[in-house]
C-alpha positions as a printed Julia matrix, in Angstrom:
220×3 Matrix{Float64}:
  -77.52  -274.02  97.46
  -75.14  -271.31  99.03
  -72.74  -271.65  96.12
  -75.87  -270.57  93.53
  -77.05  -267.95  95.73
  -73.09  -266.26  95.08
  -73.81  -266.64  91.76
  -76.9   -264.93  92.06
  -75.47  -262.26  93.94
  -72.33  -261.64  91.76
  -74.61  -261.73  88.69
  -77.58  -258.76  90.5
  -74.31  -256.81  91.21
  -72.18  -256.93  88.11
  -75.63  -256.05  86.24
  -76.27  -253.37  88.36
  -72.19  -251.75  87.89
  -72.93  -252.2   84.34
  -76.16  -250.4   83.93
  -75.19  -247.55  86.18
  -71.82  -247.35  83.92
  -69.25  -248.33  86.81
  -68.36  -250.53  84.3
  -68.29  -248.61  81.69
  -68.85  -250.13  78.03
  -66.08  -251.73  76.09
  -63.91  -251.46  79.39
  -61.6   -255.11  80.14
  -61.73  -256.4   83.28
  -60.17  -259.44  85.13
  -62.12  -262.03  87.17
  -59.57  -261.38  89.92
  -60.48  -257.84  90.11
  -64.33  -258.49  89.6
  -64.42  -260.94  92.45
  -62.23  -258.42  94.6
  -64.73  -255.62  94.36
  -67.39  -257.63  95.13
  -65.87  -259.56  97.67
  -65.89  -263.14  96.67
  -64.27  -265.53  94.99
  -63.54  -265.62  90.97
  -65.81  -268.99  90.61
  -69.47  -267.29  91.08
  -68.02  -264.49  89.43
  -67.31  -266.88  86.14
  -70.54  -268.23  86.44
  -72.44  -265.13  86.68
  -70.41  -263.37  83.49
  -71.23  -266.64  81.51
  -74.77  -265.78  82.04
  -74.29  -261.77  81.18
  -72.8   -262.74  78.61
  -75.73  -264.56  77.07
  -77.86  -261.73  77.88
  -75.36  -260.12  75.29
  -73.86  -257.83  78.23
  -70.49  -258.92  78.72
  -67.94  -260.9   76.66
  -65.76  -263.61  77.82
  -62.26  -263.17  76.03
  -59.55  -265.95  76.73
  -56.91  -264.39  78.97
  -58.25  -260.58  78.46
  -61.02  -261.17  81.34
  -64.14  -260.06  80.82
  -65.1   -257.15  77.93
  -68.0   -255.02  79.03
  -69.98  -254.87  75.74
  -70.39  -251.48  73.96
  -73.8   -250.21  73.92
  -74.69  -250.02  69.99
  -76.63  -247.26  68.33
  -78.27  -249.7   66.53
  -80.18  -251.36  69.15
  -80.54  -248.25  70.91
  -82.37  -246.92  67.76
  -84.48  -250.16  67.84
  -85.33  -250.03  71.58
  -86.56  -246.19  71.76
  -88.81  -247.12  68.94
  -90.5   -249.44  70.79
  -90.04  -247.83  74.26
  -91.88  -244.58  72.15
  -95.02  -246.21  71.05
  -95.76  -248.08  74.12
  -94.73  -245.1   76.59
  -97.22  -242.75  74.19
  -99.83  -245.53  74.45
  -99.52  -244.87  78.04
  -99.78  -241.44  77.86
 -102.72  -241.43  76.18
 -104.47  -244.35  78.18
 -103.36  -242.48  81.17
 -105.21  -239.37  80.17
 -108.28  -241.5   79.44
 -108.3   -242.4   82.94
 -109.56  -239.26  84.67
 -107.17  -239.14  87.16
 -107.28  -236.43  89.85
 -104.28  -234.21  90.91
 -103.82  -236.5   93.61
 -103.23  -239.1   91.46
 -100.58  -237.36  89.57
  -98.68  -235.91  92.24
  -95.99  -238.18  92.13
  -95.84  -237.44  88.39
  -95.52  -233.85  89.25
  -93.11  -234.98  92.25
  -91.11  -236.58  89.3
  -91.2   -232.99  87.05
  -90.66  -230.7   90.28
  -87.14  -232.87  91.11
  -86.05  -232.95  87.6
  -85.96  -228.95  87.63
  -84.26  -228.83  90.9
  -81.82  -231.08  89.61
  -81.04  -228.87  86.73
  -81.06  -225.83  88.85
  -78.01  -227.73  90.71
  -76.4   -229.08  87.79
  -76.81  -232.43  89.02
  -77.56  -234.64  86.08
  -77.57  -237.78  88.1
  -80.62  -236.52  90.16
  -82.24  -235.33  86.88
  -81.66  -238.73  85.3
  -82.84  -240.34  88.76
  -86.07  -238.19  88.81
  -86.38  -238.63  84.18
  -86.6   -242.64  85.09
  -89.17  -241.99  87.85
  -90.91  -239.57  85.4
  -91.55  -242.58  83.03
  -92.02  -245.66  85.23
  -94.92  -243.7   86.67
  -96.56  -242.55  83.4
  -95.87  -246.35  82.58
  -97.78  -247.68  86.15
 -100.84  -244.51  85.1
 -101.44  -246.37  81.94
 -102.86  -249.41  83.94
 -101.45  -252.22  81.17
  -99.67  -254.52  83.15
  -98.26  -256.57  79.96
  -97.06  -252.86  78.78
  -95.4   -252.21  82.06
  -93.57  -255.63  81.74
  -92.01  -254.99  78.31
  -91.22  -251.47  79.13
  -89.4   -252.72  82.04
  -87.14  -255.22  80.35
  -86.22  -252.49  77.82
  -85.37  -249.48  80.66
  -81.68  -251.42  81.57
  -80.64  -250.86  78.08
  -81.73  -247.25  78.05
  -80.23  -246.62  81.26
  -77.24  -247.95  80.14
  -77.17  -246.21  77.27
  -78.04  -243.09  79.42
  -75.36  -243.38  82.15
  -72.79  -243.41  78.82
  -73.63  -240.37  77.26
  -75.32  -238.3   80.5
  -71.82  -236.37  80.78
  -71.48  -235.3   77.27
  -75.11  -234.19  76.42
  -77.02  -231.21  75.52
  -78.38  -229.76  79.25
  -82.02  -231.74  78.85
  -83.9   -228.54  79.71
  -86.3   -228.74  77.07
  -87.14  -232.74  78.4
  -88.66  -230.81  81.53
  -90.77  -228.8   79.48
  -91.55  -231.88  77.46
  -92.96  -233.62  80.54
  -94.8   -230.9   82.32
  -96.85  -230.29  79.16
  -97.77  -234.64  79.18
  -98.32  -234.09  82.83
 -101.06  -230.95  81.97
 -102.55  -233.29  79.08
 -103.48  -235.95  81.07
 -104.65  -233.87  83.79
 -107.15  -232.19  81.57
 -108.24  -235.5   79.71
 -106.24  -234.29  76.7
 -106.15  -237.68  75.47
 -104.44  -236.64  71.78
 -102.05  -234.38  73.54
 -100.71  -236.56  75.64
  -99.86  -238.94  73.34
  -98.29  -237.07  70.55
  -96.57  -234.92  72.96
  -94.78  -237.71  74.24
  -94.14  -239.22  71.24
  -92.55  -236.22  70.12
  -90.33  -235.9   72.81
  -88.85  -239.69  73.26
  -88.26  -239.62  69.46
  -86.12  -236.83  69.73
  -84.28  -238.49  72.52
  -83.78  -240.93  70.29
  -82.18  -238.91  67.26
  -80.0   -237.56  70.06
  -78.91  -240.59  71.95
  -78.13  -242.21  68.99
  -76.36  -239.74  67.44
  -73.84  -239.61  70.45
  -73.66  -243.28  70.42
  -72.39  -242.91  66.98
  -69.78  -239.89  67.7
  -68.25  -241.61  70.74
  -68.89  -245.41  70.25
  -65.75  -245.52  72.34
  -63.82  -247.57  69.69
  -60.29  -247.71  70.8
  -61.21  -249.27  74.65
């Protein structure tokens, strides 16, 4: 039992380095100096890579160690298309709802840290206060199946995220973006909210994607 709960752990942990970009994508790295950082030995760490790698995270490469994989623009592409329609389905289900300012302060919680992160040029607080943006417009739209898929998609946007947060446009117009969703739902604005989301994660899209392309970080 205590030698699967190690495994457990190494895996939560190395997926966690990875999709905050500690480990950043296409980077080598030896079970020996895996197993050192996380303070254990290189057997759960074997185990738990095996399993990344199935989950098409990492790739086991005979006496290079362990290859972080690159995050493609490809799927990217494929996963913001999804992520867009079912976030803008929330959006507008979320407006249906009626909710009252109340409600939506933690929405407007979300907005009000993203600015002050800007202010500070501190783009890991924006990008900290972006994901709670859209995990609570996700939890407004009351579709628990939604929320599920959503969810299982965010790691790979994240990912994608922590590898191009650094070498982005500032995401001042993404604030705006929000604020106006955030007015739409409060007023029952049920079209508004939708297609003004919509709008704004495909664009995110074109530009994530395009950066994935420029700097697909061949040569690591």
């Amino acid at each position: 039992m205590g030698a699967m709960t190690n495994v457990e752990r190494a895996m939560s942990a190395l997926r966690q380095m990875i999709f905050a970009g500690e480990l950043t994508p296409g980077s080598d790295h030896l079970e020996t100096e895996l197993a050192e950082r996380l303070g254990m030995s290189r057997t759960p760490v074997r185990e738990a890579a095996l399993m990344l790698q199935a989950q098409g995270l990492v790739e086991m490469r005979p006496r290079r160690g362990i290859r972080i994989s690159p995050v493609s623009a490809q799927d990217m592409s494929d996963i913001y298309d999804i992520l867009t329609e079912l976030e803008s389905l929330a959006a507008a289900r979320a407006a249906e709802a009626g909710y009252s300012d109340t409600d939506l302060e933690t929405l407007a919680k979300a907005i009000a840290d993203m600015d002050a992160a800007l202010d500070a040029d501190d783009l890991r607080a924006w990008a900290d206060a972006d994901d709670r943006f859209h995990r609570e417009l996700v939890r407004l739209g009351r579709n628990a199946r939604l929320s599920m898929i959503v969810s299982v998609m965010r790691d790979q946007v994240r990912r994608a995220r922590a590898t191009t947060l650094f070498i982005r446009p500032k995401p001042a117009k993404s604030n705006a973006d929000h604020r106006i969703v955030l007015q739409a739902i409060a007023d029952g604005d049920v079209s508004r909210a939708h297609d003004t989301h919509h709008a704004h994660r495909r664009a995110a899209r074109d530009m994530l994607v395009a950066l994935l392309d420029k700097h697909q970080f061949h040569g690591l």
